[in-house]
C-alpha positions in Angstrom: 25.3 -56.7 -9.8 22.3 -56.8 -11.6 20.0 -56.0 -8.8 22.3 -53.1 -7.2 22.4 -51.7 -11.2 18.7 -51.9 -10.6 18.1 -50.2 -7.0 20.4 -47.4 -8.4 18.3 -46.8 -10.9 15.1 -46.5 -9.2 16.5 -44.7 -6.2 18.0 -42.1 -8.9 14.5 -41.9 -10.7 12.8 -41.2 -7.3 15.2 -39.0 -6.3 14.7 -36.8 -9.6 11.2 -36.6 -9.7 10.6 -35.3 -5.8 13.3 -33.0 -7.1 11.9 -31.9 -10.9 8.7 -32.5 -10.4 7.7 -31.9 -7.3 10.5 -29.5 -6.1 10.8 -31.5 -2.8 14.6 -33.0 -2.7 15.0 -35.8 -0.6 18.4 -35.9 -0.4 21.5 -33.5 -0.9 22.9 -32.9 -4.8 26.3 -34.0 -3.0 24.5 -37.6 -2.5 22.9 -38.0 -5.6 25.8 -37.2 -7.6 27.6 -40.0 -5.3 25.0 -42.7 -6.6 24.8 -41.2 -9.9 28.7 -41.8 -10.1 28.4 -45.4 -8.5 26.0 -46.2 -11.5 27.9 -44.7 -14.2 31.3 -46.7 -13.1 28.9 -50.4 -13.0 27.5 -49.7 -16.6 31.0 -48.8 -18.0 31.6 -52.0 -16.8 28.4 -54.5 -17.0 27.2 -52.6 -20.7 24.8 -55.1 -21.5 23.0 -54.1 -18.5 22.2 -50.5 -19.6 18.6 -49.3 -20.0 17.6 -46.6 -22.1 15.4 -45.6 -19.0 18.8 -45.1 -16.9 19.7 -41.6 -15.9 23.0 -41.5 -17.2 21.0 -42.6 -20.3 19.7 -38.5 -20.5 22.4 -36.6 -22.5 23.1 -38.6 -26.0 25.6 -38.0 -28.8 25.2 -35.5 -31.8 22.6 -35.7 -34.4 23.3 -34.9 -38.0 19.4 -33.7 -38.5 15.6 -34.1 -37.6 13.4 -36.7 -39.1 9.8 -35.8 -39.4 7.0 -38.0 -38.0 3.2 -38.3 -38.0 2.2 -37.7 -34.7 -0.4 -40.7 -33.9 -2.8 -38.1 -32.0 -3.3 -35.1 -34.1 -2.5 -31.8 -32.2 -5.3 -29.4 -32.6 -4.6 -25.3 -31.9 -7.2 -23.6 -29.5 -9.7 -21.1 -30.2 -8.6 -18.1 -29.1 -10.6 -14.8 -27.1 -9.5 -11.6 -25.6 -13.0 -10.8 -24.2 -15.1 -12.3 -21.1 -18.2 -11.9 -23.2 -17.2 -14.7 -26.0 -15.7 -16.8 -23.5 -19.6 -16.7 -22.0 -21.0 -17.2 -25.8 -18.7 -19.9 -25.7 -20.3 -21.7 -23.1 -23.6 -20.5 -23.8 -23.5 -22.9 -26.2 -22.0 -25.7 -24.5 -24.8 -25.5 -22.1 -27.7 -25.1 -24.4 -26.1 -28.9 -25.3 -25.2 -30.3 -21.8 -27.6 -28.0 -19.7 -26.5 -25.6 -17.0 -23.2 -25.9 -14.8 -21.1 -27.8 -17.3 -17.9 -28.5 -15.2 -14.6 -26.5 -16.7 -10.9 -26.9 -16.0 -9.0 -23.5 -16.0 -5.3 -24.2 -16.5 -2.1 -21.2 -17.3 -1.5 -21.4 -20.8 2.3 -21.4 -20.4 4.3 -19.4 -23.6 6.3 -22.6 -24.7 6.5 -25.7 -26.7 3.9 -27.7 -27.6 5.3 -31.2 -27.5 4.1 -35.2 -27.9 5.5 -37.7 -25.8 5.0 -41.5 -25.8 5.5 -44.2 -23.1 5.1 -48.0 -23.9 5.2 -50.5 -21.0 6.1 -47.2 -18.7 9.2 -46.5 -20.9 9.5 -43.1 -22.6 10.3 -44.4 -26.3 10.1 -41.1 -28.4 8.7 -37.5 -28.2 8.3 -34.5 -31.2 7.5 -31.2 -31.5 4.1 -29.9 -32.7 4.8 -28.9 -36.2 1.7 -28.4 -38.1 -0.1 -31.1 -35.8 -0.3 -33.9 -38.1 3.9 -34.4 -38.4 6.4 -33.2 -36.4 10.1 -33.0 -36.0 11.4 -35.9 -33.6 13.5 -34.7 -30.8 13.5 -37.7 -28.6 17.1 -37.4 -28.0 16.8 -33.6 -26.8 13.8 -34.3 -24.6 15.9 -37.0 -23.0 18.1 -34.7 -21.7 15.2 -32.7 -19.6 14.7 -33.8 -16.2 11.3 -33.1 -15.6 10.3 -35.8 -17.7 10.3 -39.2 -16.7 12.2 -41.8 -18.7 10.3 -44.6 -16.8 6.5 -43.9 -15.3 5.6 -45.1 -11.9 3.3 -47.8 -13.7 4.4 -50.1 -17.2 1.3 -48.0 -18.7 0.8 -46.8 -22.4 0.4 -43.5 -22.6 0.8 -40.3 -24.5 1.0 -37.1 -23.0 1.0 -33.5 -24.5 2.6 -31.0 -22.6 5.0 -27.6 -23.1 8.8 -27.1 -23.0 9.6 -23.8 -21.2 12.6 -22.4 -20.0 12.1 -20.5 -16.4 12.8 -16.5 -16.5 15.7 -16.0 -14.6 17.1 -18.8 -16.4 16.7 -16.7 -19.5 17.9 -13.3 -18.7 21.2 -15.6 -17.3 21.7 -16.9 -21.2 20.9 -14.0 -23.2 23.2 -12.1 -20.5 25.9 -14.7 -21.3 25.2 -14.4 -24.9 25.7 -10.5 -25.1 28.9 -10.9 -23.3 30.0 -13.4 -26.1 28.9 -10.9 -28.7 26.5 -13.5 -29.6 23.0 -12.5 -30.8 20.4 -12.7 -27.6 16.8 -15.0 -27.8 14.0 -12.3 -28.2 11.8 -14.1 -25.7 12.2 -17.4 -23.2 9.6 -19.2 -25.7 12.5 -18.7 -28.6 15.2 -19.7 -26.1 13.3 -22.9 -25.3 12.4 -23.6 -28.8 16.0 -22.9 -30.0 17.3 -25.0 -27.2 15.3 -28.0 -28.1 16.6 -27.8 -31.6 20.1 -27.9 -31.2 21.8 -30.6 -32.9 24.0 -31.8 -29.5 22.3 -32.3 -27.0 24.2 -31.7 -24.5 24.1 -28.0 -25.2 19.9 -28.9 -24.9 21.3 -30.4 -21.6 23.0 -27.4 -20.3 20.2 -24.7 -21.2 17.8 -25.7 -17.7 14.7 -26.3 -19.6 11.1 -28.1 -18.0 8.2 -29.2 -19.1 4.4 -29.0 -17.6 1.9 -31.5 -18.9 -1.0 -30.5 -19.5 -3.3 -33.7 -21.7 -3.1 -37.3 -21.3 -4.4 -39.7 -24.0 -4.1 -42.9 -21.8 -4.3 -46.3 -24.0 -3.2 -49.0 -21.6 -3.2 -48.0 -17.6 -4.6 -49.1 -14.5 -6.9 -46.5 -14.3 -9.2 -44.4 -17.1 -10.3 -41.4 -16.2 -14.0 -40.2 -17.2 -12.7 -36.7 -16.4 -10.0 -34.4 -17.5 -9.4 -33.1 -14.1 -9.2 -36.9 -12.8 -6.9 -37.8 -16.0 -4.0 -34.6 -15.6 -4.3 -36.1 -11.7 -3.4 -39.4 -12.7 -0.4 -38.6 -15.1 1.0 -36.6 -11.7 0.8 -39.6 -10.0 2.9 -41.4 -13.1 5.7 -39.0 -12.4 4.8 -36.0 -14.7 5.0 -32.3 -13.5 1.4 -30.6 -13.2 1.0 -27.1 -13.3 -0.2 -26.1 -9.8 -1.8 -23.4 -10.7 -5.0 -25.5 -12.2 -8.5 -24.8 -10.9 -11.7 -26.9 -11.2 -15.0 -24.5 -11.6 -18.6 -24.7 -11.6 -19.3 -22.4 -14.7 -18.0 -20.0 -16.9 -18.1 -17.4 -14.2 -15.5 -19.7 -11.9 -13.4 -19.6 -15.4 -13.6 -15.9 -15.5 -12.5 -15.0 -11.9 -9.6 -17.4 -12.6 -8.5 -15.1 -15.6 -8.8 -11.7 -13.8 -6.8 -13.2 -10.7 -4.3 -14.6 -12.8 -3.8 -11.5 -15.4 -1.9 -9.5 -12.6 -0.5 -12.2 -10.5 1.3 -14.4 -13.4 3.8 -11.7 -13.1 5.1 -13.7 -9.7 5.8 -16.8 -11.8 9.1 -17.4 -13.1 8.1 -18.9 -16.2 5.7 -17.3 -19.2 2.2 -17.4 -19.5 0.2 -15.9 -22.2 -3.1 -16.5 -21.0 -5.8 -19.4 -19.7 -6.8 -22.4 -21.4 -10.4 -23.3 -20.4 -11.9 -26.9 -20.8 -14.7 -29.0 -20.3 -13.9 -30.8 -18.3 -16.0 -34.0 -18.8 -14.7 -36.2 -21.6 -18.1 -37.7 -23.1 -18.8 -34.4 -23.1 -15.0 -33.6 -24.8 -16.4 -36.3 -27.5 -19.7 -35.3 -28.1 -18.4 -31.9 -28.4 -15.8 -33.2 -31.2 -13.6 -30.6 -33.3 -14.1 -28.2 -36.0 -11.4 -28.1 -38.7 -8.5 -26.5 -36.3 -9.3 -26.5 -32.7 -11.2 -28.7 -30.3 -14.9 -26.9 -29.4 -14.4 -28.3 -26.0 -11.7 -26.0 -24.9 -11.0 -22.6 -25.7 -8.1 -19.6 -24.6 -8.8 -16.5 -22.8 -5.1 -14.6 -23.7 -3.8 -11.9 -21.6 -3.2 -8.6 -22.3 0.3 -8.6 -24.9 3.5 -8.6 -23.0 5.1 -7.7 -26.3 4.2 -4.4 -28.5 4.9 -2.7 -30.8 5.4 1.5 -30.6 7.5 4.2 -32.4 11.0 5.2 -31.1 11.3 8.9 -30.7 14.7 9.6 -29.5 18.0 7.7 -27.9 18.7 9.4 -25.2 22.4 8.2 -23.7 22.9 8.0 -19.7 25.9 8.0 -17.7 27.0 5.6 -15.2 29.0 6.2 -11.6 32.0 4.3 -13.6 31.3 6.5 -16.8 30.1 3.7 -18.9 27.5 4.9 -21.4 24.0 3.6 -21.7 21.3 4.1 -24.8 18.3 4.7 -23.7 15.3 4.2 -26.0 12.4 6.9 -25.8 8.8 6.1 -26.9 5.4 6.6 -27.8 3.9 5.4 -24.4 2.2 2.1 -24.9 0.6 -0.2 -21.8 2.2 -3.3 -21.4 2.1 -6.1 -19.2 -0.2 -3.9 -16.8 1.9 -0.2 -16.7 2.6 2.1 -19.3 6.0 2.5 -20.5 7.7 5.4 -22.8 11.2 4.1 -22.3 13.5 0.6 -22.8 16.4 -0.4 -22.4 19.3 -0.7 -25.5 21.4 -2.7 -23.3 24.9 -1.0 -25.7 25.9 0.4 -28.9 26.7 -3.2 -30.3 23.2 -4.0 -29.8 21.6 -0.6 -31.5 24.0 -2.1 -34.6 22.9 -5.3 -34.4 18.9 -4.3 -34.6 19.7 -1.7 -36.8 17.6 0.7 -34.4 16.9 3.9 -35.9 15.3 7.3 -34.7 11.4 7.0 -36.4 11.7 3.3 -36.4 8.7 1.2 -34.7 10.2 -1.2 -32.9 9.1 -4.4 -30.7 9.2 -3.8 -26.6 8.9 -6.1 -24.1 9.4 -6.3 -20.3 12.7 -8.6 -19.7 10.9 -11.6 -16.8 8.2 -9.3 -17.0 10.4 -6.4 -15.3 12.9 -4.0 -17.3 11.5 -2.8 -20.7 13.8 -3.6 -23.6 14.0 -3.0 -27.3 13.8 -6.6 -29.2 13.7 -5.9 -32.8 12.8 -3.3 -35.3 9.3 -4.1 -37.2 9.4 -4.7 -41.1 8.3 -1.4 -42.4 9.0 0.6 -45.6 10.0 4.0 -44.0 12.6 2.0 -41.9 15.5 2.2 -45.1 15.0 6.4 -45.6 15.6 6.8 -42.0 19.5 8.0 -41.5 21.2 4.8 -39.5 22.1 5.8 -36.1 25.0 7.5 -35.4 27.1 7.3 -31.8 27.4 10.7 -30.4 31.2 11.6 -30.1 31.2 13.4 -27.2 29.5 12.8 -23.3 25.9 13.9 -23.0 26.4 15.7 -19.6 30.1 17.3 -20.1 31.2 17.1 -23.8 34.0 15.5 -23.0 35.0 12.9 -25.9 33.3 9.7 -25.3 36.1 6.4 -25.6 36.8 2.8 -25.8 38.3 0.8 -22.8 40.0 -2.4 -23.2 37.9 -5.5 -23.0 34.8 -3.1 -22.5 31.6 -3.4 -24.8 30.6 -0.3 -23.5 31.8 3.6 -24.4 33.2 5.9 -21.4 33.4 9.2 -19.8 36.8 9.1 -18.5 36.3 12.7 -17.6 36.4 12.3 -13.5 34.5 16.2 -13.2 31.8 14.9 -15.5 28.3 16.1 -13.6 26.3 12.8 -14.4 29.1 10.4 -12.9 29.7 12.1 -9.7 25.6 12.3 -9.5 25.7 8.8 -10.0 28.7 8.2 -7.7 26.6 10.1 -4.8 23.5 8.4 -5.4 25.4 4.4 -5.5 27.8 5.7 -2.3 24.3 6.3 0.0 22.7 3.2 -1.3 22.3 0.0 0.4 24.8 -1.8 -1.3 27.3 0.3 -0.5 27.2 3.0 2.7 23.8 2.5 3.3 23.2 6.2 4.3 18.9 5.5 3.9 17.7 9.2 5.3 19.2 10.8 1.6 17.9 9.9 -1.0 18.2 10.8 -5.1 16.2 14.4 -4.9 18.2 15.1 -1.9 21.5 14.5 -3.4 20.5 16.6 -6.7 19.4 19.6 -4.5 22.7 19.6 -2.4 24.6 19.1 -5.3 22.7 22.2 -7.6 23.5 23.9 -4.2 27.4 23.1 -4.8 27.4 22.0 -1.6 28.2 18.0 -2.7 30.3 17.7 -5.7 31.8 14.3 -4.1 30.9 11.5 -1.8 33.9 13.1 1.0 31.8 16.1 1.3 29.0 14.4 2.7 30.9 14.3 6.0 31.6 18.0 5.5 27.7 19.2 6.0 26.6 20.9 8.5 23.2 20.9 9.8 22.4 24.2 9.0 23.5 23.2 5.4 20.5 20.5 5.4 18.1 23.5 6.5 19.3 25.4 3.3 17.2 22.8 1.3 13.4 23.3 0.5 11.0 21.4 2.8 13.6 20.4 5.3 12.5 20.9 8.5 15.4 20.7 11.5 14.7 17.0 12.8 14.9 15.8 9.1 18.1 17.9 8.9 19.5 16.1 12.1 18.6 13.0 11.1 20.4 13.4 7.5 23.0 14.2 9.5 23.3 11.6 11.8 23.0 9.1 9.2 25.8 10.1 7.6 28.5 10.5 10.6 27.3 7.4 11.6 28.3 5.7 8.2 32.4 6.5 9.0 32.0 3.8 11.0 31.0 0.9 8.5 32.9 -2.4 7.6 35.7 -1.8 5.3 33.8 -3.8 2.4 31.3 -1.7 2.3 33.7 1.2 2.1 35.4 -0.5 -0.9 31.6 -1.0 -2.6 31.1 2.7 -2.4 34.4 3.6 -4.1 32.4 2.9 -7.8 35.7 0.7 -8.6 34.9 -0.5 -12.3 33.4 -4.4 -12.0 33.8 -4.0 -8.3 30.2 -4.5 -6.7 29.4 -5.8 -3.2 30.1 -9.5 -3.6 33.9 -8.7 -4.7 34.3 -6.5 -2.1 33.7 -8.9 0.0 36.0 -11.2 -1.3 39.0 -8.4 -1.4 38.5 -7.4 2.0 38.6 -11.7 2.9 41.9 -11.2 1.4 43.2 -7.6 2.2 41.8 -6.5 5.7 43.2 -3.1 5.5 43.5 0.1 3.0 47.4 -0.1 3.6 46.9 -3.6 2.3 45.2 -2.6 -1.2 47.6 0.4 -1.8 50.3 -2.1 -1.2 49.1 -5.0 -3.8 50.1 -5.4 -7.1 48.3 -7.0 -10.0 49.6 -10.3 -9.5 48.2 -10.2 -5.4 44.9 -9.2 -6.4 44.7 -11.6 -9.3 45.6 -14.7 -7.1 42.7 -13.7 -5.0 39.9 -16.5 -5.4 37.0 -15.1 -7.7 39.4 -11.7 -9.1 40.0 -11.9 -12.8 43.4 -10.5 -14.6 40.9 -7.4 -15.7 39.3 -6.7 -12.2 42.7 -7.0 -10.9 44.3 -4.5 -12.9 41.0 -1.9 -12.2 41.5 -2.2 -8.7 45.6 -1.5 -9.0 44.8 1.6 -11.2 42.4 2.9 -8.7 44.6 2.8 -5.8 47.1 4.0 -7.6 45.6 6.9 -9.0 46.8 10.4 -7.2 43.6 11.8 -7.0 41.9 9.0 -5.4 45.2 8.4 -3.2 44.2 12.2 -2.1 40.9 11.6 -1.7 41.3 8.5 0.8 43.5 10.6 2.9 40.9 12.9 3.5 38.5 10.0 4.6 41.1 8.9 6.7 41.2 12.7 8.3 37.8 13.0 8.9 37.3 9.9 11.2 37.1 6.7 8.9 38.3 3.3 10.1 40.1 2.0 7.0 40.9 -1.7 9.1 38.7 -4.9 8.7 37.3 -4.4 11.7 34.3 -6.9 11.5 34.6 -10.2 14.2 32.9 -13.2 13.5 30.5 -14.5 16.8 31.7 -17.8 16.5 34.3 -19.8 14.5 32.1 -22.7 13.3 32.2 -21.9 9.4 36.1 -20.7 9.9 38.2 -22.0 6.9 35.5 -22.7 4.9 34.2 -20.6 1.1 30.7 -20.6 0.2 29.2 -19.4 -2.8 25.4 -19.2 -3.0 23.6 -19.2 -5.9 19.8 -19.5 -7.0 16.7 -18.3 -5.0 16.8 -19.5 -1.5 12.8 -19.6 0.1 13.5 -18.4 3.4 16.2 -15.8 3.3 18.3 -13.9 0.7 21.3 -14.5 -0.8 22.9 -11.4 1.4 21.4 -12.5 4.5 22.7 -15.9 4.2 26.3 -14.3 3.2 26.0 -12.2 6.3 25.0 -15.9 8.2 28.5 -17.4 6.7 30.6 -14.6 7.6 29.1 -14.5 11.4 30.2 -17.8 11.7 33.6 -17.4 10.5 33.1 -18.6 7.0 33.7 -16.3 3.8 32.0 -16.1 0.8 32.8 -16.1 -3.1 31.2 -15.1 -6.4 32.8 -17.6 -8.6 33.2 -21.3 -7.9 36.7 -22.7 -8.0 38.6 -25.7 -6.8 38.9 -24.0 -3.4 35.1 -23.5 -2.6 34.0 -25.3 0.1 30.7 -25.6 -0.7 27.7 -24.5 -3.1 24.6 -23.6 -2.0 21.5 -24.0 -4.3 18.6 -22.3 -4.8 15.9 -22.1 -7.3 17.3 -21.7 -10.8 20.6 -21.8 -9.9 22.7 -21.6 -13.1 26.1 -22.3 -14.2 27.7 -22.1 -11.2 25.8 -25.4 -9.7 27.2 -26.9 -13.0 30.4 -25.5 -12.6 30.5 -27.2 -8.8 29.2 -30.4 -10.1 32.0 -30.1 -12.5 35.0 -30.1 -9.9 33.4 -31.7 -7.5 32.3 -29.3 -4.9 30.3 -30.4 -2.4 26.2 -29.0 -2.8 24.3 -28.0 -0.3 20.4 -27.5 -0.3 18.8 -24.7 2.2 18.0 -26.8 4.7 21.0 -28.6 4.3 22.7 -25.0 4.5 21.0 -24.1 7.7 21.3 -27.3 9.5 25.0 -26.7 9.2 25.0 -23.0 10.2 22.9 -23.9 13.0 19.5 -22.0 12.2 16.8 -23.7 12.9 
């Protein structure tokens, strides 16, 4: 028993670092959790035969508190420069020591945290946080939990690594996404998220929160090998089973170093994790010793940062928007400030509960930064003495674009225009109905739309299918084959499947994906007019609250009205779409993550050629769960009841795509 226990183990081990570290899987999710399983039910049964290097070993119990410990490496900071003429000081002076063409390491300086971990005999025995360098908390039991660090090396070394804890974007827009809709308070940044995370005191929340680690400095005590450079030593602690950043260059000079930064100060935007800048170091390491330390920081090594991602700048005005469904959005307006390479004079407020939870007021300076380096957001109001004589915001009571008064809905965090006339929801209504998610109508776009409709000549999607080409001419710098091809565009749209029909229709919490799954369900308009709140709620992936939207809206005269007329003018209200073949028939997927070599709608489309359908939520009756990069709660959710997970290429090996 002992030596299957033991070829478990390993296999499992191998199995997660091809997988964490090297982002290769070898085998499905659906296998490893078969082994995993296998070696869980042999422990519970042999308990003297666990390790504390097993991997069901990861997620411990709950701690009552951290102890602090003296790290036995001091952790220095780094120097820090925002100019490419003292980064060449900098190694002006190295040279004047070494000579010319002193070897340097460039490496990302990832926006995380700093961490200590130790290994004795290849065994990962405990691991702290940075603190003030000299003592730290200990968090051994937290770092456990995070896969991309090895509980057992590929070599019985003794080593100690330094390296930094980060949680990938997408992975934190997910949380703090999750956290707004709890009404809990979201993490200003993924460095806090991953800092937070580490510190909880169960750690299978830690677990949960899809943190990883690069390492980036070996001290190596005991090991086969000893490295005489830094380049050769992060090379070696890759091949004991840590992740590397791949992003690491080896230059000549302080030129090399420099080109590095400028490519990297635009491109880090591509990464799905946070980097603050470039850490340069010499990259010999008699050199490194000769060199020594100055009080704080190493004089070897030194940190070009980029450009600030967050910034401060004074909020002028909340302007308020309105949505195609009427819900209300606050809108921050700014001094324009450059950040993260474009300038920006507005952010997002996400809702009224979050202006109230900042405290936001008009005159304020406030913190911006770009959510994964995208969307600008307000993140906090800055500590200023003007800040308590400015009058605390007030929420208009009345829409923005009609006046109508502005109310709660049920179950909503946002505010509403109910008012169905209201100018800036049927604007928004046009512009959704001709966009790729719904009708897909790509010849009219936004400044189309607002001329026909200051024209009068669209008030509501149905009257697109009432112009004329003449009425195209009517607009300014519309010439007649533009006017056909509007046109065109937009006959030809009667003709599209029934989900994307239903997508168009601006149901509240209906988008694309549950359109999808309605339609699955209810393959013809007759069939939604027909089913009650109960029927739609029994539909796989369609909530009690989704259910009753989509009831109200087919039960609504005016729409009722409005559908006729579709009907009258040529639309096909039937699920008329045929799979080519039957080979996914009977079968649910739901896809989550970033897939390399296709997106998530094109592998949807994929599943429902082949007979299969597809679903938004995993339940007990999903088929199958296809994973991507980052995937999220849903692979969790799968793991949970079981579903069986599917990798891309496992995913296109069964579709038959080569």
């Amino acid at each position: 028993m002992q030596e299957r226990i033991n070829f478990l183990r390993e296999e499992l081990n191998k199995y997660s670092y091809n997988y964490y570290v090297l982002d290769n899987p070898l085998i499905s999710d659906f296998e490893y959790d078969k082994l995993y399983k296998e070696l869980e039910e042999l422990e519970k049964q042999y308990p003297l035969l666990i390790t504390p290097d097993s991997p069901t070993q990861r997620v411990g119990g709950i701690s009552t508190g951290f102890q602090e410990v003296k790290h036995k490496y001091r952790l220095y900071s780094l120097d820090n420069t925002y100019s490419y003429d003292e980064l060449r000081k900098w190694y002006e002076k190295i040279t004047n020591e070494f000579g010319n063409n002193v070897e340097l390491v460039c490496e990302l300086k990832i926006d995380g945290l700093a961490i200590a971990l130790a290994y004795k005999n290849g065994s990962f025995v405990h691991g702290a946080t940075r603190g003030n360098g000299i003592t730290g908390e200990e968090i051994t039991q937290n770092l456990r939990t995070i896969k991309a660090i090895p509980l057992k090396l590929f070599e019985d070394a003794d080593v100690e690594v330094r390296g930094e804890i980060y949680m990938p974007k997408t992975s934190f827009e997910k949380l703090n996404e999750e956290n707004l809709a709890n009404g809990e308070k979201p993490f200003a940044n993924p460095r806090n998220a991953a800092a937070g995370s580490l510190r909880q005191l169960d750690s299978s929340i830690t677990a949960k929160r899809d943190l990883s680690m690069f390492t980036y400095t070996p001290i190596i005590e005991r090991a086969s090998k000893q490295p005489k450079t830094h380049w050769d030593g992060i090379q070696y602690v890759k091949e004991l089973g840590f992740k590397i950043n791949p992003n690491i260059r080896l230059v000549n000079d302080i030129e090399g170093a420099i080109d590095f930064c400028k490519e990297w100060e635009t491109k880090r935007f591509e990464l799905n994790y946070a980097t603050d800048g470039v850490v340069i170091k010499v990259n010999n390491l008699a050199y490194q010793n000769e060199l020594g330390y100055t009080s704080r920081a190493p004089k070897w090594a030194t940190a070009f940062k980029f450009p600030p991602e967050e910034i401060s700048t004074v909020l002028r005005d909340i302007e308020l928007g309105v949505g195609k469904t009427g819900a209300i959005t606050p809108v921050a307006v700014l001094d324009p400030v450059n950040l993260a390479g474009s300038v920006v004079s507005r952010a997002s407020l996400h809702n009224f509960d979050e202006i109230r939870r900042l405290d936001v007021r008009i005159g304020d300076r406030v913190l911006i930064k770009k959510a994964a380096e995208i969307i600008p957001k307000v993140i906090k109001v800055c500590d200023s003495p003007e800040h308590d004589n400015l009058p605390i915001y007030q929420v208009q009571a009345d829409c923005p674009s009609c006046g109508e008064p502005i109310k709660e809905v049920e179950g909503e965090v946002n505010l509403y225009c109910l008012n169905p006339k209201c100018p800036a929801v049927l604007r928004a209504k046009l512009e959704y109905w001709v966009s790729k998610e719904a009708m897909d109508i790509d010849s009219v776009g936004p400044s189309v739309i607002e001329k026909l409709y200051n024209l009068g000549l669209v008030q509501a999607p149905i009257d697109f299918y009432k112009l004329t080409i003449e009425d195209f001419l009517k607009l300014e710098l519309v010439k007649e084959k533009s006017a056909a091809n509007m046109y065109n565009a937009i006959q030809a749209s009667k003709k599209k499947p029934l989900a994307k029909f239903i997508t168009a229709l601006s149901i509240r919490n209906v988008g694309k994906e549950t359109a999808d799954l309605l339609v699955n369900e209810l393959p013809s308009l007759e069939d939604f007019k027909c089913a009650t709140v109960e029927r739609l709620a029994e539909i796989d992936g369609i909530g009690d609250k989704i259910a009753k939207n989509i009831y109200e809206f087919f039960h609504n005269e005016h729409n009722l009205a409005t559908l006729n007329e579709f009907k009258e003018i040529g639309f096909d209200f039937e699920n008329t779409f045929t799979p080519k073949t039957d080979e996914l028939a009977g079968k649910t997927f739901v896809l989550t993550g970033t897939l390399q070599t296709m997106t998530r709608d094109e592998a949807g489309d994929i599943i429902k050629s082949k007979g299969g359908k597809t679903s938004s939520s995993v339940s007990k009756k999903t088929s199958f769960v296809v994973v991507g990069e980052n995937p999220g709660s849903k692979l969790d959710k799968a793991q949970d009841l079981g579903v069986i997970i599917l990798n891309e290429d496992e995913f296109k090996k069964m579709a038959g795509i080569e």
